[in-house]
N, C-alpha and C positions, 0 to 999 in steps of 0.2 A: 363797387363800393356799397350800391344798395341793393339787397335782394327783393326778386320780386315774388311779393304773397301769392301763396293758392290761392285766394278766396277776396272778395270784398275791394274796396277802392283803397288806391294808396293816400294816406293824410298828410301835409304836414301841416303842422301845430305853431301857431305864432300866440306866445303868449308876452305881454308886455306889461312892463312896471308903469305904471299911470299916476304919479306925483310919490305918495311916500309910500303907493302900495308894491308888496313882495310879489312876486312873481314864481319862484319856486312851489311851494307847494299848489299853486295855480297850475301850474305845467301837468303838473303828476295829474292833478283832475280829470283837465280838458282830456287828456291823452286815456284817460279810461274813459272818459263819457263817448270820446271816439271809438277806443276799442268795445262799447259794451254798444254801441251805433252798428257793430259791424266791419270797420275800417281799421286799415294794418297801417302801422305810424309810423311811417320811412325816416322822419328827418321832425325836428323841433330846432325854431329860433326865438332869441328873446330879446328886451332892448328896453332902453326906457326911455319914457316922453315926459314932461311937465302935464303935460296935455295931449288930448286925442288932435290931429289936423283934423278941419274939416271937410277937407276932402277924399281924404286917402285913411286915413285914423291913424296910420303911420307914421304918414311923410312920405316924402320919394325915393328920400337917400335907403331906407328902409325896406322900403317896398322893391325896391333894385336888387338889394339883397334876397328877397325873400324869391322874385322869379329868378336869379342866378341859381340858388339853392333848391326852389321847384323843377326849373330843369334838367338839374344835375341826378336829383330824386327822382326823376318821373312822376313826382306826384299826381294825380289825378283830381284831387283838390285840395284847398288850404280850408284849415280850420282856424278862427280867431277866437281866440275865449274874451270875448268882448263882446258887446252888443252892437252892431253894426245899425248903420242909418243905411235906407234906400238907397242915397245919391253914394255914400260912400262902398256899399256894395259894386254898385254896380261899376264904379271907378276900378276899383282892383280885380274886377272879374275884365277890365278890358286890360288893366297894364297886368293882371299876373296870366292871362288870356286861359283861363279854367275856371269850374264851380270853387264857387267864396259860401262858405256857412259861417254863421254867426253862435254864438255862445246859445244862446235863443232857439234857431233853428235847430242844432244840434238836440239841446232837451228835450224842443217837441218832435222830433222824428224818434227819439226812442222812445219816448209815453205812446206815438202811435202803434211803433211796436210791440209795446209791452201790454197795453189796454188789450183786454178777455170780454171784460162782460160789457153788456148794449149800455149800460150806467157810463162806465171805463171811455169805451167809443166815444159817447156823445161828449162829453167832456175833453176829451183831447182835442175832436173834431172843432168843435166850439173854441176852443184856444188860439187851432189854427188858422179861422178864419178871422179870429181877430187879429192875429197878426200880420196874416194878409191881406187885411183892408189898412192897415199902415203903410204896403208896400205898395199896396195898389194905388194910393194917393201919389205917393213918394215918385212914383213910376211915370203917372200920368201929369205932371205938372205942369211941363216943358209944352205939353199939349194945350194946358187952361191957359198959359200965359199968352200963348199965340193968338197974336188979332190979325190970321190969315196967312198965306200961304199954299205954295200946292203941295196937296198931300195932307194939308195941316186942315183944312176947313174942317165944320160940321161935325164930320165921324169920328173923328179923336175924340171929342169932346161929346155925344152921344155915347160912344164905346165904355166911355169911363163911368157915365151915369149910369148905365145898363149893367155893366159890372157892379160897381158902388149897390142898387140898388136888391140886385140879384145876392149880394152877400150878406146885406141888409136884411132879407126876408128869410134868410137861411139860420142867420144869428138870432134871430126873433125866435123860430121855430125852435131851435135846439135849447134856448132859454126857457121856454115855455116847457119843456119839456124835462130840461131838470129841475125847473121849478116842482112837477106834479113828485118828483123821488126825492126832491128833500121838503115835503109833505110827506111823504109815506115814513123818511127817515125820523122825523119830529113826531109825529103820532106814534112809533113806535118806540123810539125814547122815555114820551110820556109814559107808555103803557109797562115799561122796564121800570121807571121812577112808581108808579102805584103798586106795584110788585113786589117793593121794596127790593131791587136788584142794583146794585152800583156797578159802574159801569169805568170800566178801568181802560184805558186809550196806550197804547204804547208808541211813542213819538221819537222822533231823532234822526242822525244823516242819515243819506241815502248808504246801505252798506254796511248801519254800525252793527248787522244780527237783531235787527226786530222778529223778523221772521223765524229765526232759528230758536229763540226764545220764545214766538207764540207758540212755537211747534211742540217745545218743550215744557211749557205749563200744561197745554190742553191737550195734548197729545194728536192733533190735527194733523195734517200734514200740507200746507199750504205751500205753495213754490217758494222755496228760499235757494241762492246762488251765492257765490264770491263775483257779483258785480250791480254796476252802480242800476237802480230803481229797478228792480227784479221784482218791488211789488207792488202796482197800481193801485188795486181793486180791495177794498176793505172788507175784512173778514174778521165775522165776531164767532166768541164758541164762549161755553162756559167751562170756569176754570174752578176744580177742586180746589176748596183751601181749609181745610179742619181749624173749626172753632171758628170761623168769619160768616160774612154775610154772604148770600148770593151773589158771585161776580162775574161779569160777562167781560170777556176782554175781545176789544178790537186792536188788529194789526192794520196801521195806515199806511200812508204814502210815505217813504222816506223826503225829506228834507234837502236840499241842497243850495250853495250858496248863490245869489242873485237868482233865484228860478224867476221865473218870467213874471210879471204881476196877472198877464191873462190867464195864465195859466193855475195861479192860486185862487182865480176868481171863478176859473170856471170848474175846479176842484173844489171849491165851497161846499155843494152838500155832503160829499164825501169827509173833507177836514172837517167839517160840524160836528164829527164824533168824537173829537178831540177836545174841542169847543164846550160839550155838552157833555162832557165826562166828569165824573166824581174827583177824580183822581188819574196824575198821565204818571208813568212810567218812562223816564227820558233814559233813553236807550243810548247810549256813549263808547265808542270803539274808544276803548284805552290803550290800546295799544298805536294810534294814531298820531302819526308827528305834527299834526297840527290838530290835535283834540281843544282846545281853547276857542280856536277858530271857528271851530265847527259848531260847537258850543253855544257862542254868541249867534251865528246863523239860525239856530234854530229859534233861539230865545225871538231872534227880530221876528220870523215865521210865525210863532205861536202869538206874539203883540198883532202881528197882521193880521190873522184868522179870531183873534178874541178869545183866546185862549190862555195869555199870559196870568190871569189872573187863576187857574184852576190849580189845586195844590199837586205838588210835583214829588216824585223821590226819581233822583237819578242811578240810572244802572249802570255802572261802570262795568259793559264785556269785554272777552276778550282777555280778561286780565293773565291767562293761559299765556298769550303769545306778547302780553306788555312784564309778565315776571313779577306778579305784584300777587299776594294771597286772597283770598276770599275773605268775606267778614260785611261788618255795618259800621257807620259813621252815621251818629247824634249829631244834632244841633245844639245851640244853648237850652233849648227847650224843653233838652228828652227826646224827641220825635225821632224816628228813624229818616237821614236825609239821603244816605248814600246808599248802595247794596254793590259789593263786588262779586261779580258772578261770571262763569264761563258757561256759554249756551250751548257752545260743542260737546264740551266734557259735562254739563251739569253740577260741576262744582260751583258751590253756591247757593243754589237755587232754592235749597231748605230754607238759608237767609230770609232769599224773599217772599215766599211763598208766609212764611214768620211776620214781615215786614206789612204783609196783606192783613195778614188775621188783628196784628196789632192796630191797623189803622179801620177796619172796618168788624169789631171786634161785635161775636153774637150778643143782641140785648136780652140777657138773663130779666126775665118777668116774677118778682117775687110775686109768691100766694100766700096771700094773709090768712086766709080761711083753711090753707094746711094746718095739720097737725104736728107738731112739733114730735121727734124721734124721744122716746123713755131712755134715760137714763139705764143701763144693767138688765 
């Protein structure tokens, strides 16, 4: 019934309706942030609750199902597009008796994988020890509550200090450390702002073609794939645009929905380029069944980072494979708000590259003390 993959761990995908939320396009997520993890996706189950239990996130009648269906799978672990608690992990890792990943862990093991540069690293790194000093608490409780016993004295309760403390002095270091690169990134902003150089940010989900679109303004050629966060590390280049000002464009992190909160905190100096940009370019897969969705995610992302306030034109890609033409959409204002453009084929792209020169438009210096051209 199920075959078994050349390569990587078998998944399966428990995605659940949690009061009025959808579940569907949930599923299709989780299940690429698996495959783009490495892991081949034997089996998906779904179900809905009012509410998470607290001890299972499930329930039991659920979770029955879910080791019926894991054994029959062979799974090798369950993936939950949920955020798991410590106590509730470790409940289902003893009734579904296999590795349990959470919506959380899943994101940071692929940013580990994905991270290139020692910036990249430390910031993932940094993420996941804060998420591990959640678990580490979560883990060791059962030890603080105990007033004795054997097995239970002393060294539980020193162990968990000693760890607690050890992570404590790791998380200080690695903060202290991207503290000194988003110094280096702010002094260099400045130095771009006296320049007179503006600074255009290109933002949006993970996947919507940021990359394929930086690659296609600046003619760069930065890693771009058909899969989810394929680009960590922030890369700016400057992009021709006749008749406009000097523009440097950075390609960011893609966006995704519930990304961890440690994880946007400890990608701060990087996101600051978004933050501290003239103008972002909201990067939009149009051809996406849940483009709305995705939409508002970003929107909450950019309110998070301090960025909701930086003027915006959306790019609606892709429109190649959504069937829609190229072209611009006004506001009431005049302004250019929308640009449709295809980053594979390039159709489009004159729009925008139009869209640039109109919003950062060269400032012509009249000279009074010219001579006026003679008549004949």
């Amino acid at each position: 019934m199920f075959e078994q993959p050349a390569t990587g761990d078998r998944a399966l995908i428990v995605a659940l309706e949690i009061g009025r939320e959808r579940s569907g396009e949930r599923l299709h997520e989780i299940s690429a942030l698996a495959t783009s993890a490495g892991a081949t996706v034997v089996a998906s189950i779904g179900g809905r609750r009012a509410r998470p239990d607290p001890a299972l996130f499930a329930g039991s009648g659920k979770v029955d199902e879910i080791a019926q269906l894991r054994r029959e799978s062979a799974a090798d672990l369950v993936i939950f597009d949920h955020a798991l608690s410590g106590v509730q992990q470790r409940n289902l890792e003893r009734a579904l008796e296999c590795r349990i990943v959470d919506r959380v862990s899943l994101i940071l093991d692929i940013f580990a994988q994905r991270a290139r540069s020692a910036e990249g690293k430390l910031q993932v790194e940094l993420a996941q020890l804060k998420h591990m000093a959640t678990r580490l608490v979560g883990g060791w409780t059962h030890l603080e509550r105990q007033k004795g016993g054997i097995g239970l004295r002393g060294p539980g309760e020193t162990q968990l200090e000693t760890d607690r403390r050890l992570i404590g002095q790791r998380v200080k270091l690695l903060q202290e450390r991207l503290k000194r690169v988003s110094k280096r990134r702010a002094t260099q902003n400045q130095a771009r702002h006296r320049a007179a150089i503006r600074t255009v940010a290109l933002v949006g989900y993970t996947n919507a073609g940021k990359s394929t679109l930086f690659n296609r303004l600046t003619r760069a050629n930065v890693y771009a794939a058909d899969q989810l966060f394929a680009t960590l590390d922030t890369t700016l280049r400057r992009v021709h645009v006749p008749d406009a000002q000097p523009i440097v464009l950075s390609d960011t992190v893609g966006f995704i929905r519930d990304l961890p909160h440690d994880l946007v905190a400890a990608f701060s100096a990087t996101l600051a380029e978004a933050a501290d940009a003239d103008l972002l370019l909201h990067v939009i897969d149009a051809s996406a069944d849940d483009r709305d969705g995705q939409i508002e995610a970003v929107h909450g992302l950019l309110a998070e980072i301090g960025a909701a306030e930086v003027p915006q034109i959306r790019v609606l890609n892709k429109c190649d494979l959504a069937g829609i033409g190229t072209g611009v959409e006004r506001d009431g204002c005049g302004n250019i708000s929308t640009v449709r453009v295809s980053a594979v084929t390039g159709a489009g792209l004159a729009d925008l590259r139009a869209a640039l020169a109109e919003r950062f438009p060269i400032e012509r210096v009249f000279d009074a003390t010219a001579t006026p051209a003679q008549p004949g």
